[in-house]
C-alpha positions as CSV (number, residue, x, y, z in Angstrom):
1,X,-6.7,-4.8,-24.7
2,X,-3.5,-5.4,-22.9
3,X,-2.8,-8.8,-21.1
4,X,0.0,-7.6,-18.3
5,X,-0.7,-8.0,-15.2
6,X,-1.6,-5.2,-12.6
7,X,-1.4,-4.7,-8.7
8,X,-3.4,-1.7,-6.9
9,X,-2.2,-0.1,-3.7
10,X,-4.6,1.6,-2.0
11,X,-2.3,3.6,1.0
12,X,-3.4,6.6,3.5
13,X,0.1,8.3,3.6
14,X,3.2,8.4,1.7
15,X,5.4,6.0,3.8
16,X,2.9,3.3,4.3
17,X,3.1,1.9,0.9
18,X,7.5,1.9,1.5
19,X,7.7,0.7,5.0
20,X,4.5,-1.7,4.8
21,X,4.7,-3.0,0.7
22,X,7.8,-1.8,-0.9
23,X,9.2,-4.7,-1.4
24,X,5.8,-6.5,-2.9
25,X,5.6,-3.1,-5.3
26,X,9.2,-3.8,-6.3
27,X,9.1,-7.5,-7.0
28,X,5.5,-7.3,-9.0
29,X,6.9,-4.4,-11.0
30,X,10.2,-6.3,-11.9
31,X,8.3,-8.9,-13.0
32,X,6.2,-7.3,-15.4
33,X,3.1,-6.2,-13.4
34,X,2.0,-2.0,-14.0
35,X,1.7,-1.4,-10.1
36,X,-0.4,1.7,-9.0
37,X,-0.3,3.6,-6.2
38,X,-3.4,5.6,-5.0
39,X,-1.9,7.8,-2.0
40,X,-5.2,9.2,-0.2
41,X,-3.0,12.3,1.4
42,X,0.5,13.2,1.1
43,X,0.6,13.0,5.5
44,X,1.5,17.1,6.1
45,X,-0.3,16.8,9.1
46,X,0.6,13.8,11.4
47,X,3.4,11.6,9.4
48,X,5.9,14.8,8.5
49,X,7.1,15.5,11.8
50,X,10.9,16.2,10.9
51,X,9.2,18.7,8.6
52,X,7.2,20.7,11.3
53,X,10.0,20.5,13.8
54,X,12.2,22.5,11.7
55,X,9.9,25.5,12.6
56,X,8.3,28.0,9.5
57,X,6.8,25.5,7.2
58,X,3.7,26.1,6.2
59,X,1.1,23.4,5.1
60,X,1.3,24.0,1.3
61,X,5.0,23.5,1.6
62,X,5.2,20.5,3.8
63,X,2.5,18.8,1.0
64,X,4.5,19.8,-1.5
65,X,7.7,18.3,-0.2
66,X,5.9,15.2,0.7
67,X,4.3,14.7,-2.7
68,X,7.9,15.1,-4.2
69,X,9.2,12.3,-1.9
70,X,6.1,9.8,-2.8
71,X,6.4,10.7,-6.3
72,X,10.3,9.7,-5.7
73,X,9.5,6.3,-3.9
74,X,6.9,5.2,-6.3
75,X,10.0,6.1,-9.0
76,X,12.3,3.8,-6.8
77,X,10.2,0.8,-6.7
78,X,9.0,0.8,-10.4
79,X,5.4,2.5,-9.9
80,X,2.8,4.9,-10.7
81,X,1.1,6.7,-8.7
82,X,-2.0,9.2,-8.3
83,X,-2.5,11.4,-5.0
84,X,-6.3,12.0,-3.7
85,X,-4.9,15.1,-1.3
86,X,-7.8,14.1,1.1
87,X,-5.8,15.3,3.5
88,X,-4.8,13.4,7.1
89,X,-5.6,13.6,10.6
90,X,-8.1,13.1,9.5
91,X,-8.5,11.7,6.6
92,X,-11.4,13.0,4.6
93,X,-12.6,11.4,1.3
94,X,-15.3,12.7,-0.6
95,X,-18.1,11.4,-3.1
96,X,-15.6,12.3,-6.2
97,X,-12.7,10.5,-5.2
98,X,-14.7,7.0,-4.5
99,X,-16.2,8.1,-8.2
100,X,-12.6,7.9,-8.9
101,X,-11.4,5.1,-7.1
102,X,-13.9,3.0,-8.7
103,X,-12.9,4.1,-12.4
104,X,-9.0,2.7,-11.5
105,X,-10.6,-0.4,-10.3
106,X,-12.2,-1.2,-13.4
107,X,-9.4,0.8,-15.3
108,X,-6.8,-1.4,-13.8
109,X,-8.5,-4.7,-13.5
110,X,-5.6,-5.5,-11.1
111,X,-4.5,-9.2,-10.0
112,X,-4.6,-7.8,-6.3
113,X,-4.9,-5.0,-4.3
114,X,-2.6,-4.5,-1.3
115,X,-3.9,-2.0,1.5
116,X,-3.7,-1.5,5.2
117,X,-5.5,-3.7,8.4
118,X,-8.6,-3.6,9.4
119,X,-8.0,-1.8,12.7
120,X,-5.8,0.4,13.9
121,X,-6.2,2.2,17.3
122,X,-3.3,4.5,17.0
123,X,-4.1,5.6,13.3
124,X,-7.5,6.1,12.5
125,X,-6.8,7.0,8.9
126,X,-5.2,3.6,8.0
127,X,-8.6,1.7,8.7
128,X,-10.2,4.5,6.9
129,X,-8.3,3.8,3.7
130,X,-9.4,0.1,3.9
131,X,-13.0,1.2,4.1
132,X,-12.6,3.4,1.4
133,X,-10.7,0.7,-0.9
134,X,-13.4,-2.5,0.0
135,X,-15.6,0.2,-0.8
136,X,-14.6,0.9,-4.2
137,X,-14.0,-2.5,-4.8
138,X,-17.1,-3.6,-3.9
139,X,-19.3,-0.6,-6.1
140,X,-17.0,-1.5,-9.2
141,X,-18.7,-5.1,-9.5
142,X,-22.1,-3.8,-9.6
143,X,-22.9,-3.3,-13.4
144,X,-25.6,-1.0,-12.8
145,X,-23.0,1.4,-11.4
146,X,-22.4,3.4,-14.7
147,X,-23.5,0.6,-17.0
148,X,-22.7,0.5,-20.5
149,X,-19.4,-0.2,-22.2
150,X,-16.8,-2.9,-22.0
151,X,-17.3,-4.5,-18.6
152,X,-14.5,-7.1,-17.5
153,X,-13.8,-6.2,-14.0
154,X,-13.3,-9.3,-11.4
155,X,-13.2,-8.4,-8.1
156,X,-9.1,-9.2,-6.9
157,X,-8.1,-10.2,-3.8
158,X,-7.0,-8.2,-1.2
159,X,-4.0,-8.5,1.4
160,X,-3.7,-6.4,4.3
161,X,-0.7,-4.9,4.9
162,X,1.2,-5.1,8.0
163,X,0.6,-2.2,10.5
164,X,2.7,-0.7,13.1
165,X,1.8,-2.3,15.8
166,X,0.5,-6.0,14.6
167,X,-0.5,-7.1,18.2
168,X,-2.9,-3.7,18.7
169,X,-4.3,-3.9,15.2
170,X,-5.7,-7.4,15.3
171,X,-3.2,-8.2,12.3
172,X,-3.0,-12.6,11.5
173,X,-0.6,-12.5,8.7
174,X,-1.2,-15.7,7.1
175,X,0.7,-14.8,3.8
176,X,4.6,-13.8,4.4
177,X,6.3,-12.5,0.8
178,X,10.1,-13.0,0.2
179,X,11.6,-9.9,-1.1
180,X,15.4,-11.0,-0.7
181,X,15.7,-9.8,-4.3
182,X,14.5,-6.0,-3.9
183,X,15.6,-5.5,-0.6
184,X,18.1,-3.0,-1.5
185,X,15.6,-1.3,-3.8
186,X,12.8,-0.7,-0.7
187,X,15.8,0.0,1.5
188,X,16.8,3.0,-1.0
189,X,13.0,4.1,-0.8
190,X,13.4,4.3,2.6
191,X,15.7,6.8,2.2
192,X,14.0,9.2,-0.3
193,X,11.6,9.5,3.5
194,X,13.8,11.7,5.1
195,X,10.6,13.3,7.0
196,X,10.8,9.9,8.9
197,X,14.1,8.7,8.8
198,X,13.7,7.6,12.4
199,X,11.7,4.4,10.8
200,X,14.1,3.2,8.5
201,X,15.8,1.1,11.1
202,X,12.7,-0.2,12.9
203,X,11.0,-1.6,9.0
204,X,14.6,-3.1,8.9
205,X,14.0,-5.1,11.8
206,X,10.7,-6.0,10.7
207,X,11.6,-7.0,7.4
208,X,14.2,-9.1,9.0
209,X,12.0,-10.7,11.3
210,X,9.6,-11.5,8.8
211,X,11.8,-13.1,6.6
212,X,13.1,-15.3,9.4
213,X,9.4,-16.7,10.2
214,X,9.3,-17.3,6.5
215,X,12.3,-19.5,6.0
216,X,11.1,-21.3,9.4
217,X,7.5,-21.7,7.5
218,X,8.7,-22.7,4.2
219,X,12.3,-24.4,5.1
220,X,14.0,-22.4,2.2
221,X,16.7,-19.5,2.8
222,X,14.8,-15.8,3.3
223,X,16.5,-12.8,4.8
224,X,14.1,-10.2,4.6
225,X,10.4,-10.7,4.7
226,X,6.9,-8.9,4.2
227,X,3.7,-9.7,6.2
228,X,0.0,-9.6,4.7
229,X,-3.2,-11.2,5.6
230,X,-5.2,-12.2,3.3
231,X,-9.0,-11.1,3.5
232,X,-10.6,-13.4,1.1
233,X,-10.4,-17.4,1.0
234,X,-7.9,-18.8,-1.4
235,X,-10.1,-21.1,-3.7
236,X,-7.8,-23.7,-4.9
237,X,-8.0,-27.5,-7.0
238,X,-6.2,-29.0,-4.3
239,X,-3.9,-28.0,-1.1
240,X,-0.5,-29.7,-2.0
């Protein structure tokens, strides 16, 4: 039985777990954790719009670029990850891939699981994949759910990453994450998304943004920041 530690990413598309959690997958993965990605669609449909401007792509090859790009960015930032192909707008899953989900919960046993907000008006897909994650997390606890054999899971904690637009999405990040140290590493995943290069400047600013409200929080030097809220309580010995 191994004792490193794990992290579980739970994303709809491709550039969700780079813009919104690159730099936590990077940091977790240089310090020892097995991160794993599960991407729910490769985002042919609604996040590959360089791709379908071009004019002649079909959907089998815009898929197949796209999964060659989050196989790349998972590379990048030190992770493994397994696509669903549920497909997006909209996002579908099916009875077999919560079956599935479920297994890498209790597979993984991860310290955390990052994942998108609760609400999202302009992406219905994003809160889908949160459903679809507390879901799975949930069903793995119950030991009646294939009983039998080694049961250790723990239920982790989750942290919501940040969406889009924070303000529309009803998004209180109470948790900001320094990743001064693998900036330059989510940066270069950035650019693996050449579908959406038109982000890479905009999750700059964020990133910047954040980590400015996190050396005003914690009076230490940050330059680039990542936002999460926590959905669970903290359960702690004492609050110093």
């Amino acid at each position: 039985m191994t004792t490193q530690k794990t992290g579980l990413v739970v994303t709809a598309h491709p550039g969700d777990f780079v813009w919104r959690a690159g730099g936590a997958i990077a940091l977790h993965a240089k310090r020892g954790y097995r991160i794993k990605i599960v991407c729910l669609s490769f985002g042919e449909r609604g996040e590959s719009q360089f791709a379908w401007k071009k004019g002649g792509q079909t959907l089998e090859e815009v898929k197949a670029a796209r999964r060659g790009e989050a196989e790349k960015a998972a590379a990048v930032l030190g992770a493994e990850i397994e696509s669903f192909d549920a497909g997006d707008y909209p996002l579908r899953v099916t009875p077999e891939m919560l079956d599935r989900l479920i297994d890498i919960y209790r597979e993984l046993n991860p310290s955390f699981v990052l994942t998108h907000s609760l609400e999202d008006p302009y992406n219905v897909d994003h809160p889908e994949a949160t459903r679809f994650a507390q879901e799975a997390r949930i069903i793995a606890q119950a030991m009646g759910h294939k009983p039998g054999g080694d049961y250790s899971y723990n239920a982790p904690p989750v942290f919501l990453f940040e969406p889009h637009q924070p303000e529309m999405c009803n998004f209180k990040p109470n948790v900001i994450l320094n990743i001064d140290e693998v900036w330059e590493q989510k940066y270069e995943a950035f650019q693996v998304l050449a579908a959406q290069k038109h982000l890479w400047e905009y999750y700059t600013r964020v990133a910047l943004q954040r980590g400015m409200q996190g050396g005003r929080n914690s009076g230490k030097a940050m330059t680039y920041g990542e936002a999460y809220q926590r959905l669970f309580p903290m359960v702690l010995e004492e609050l110093a």
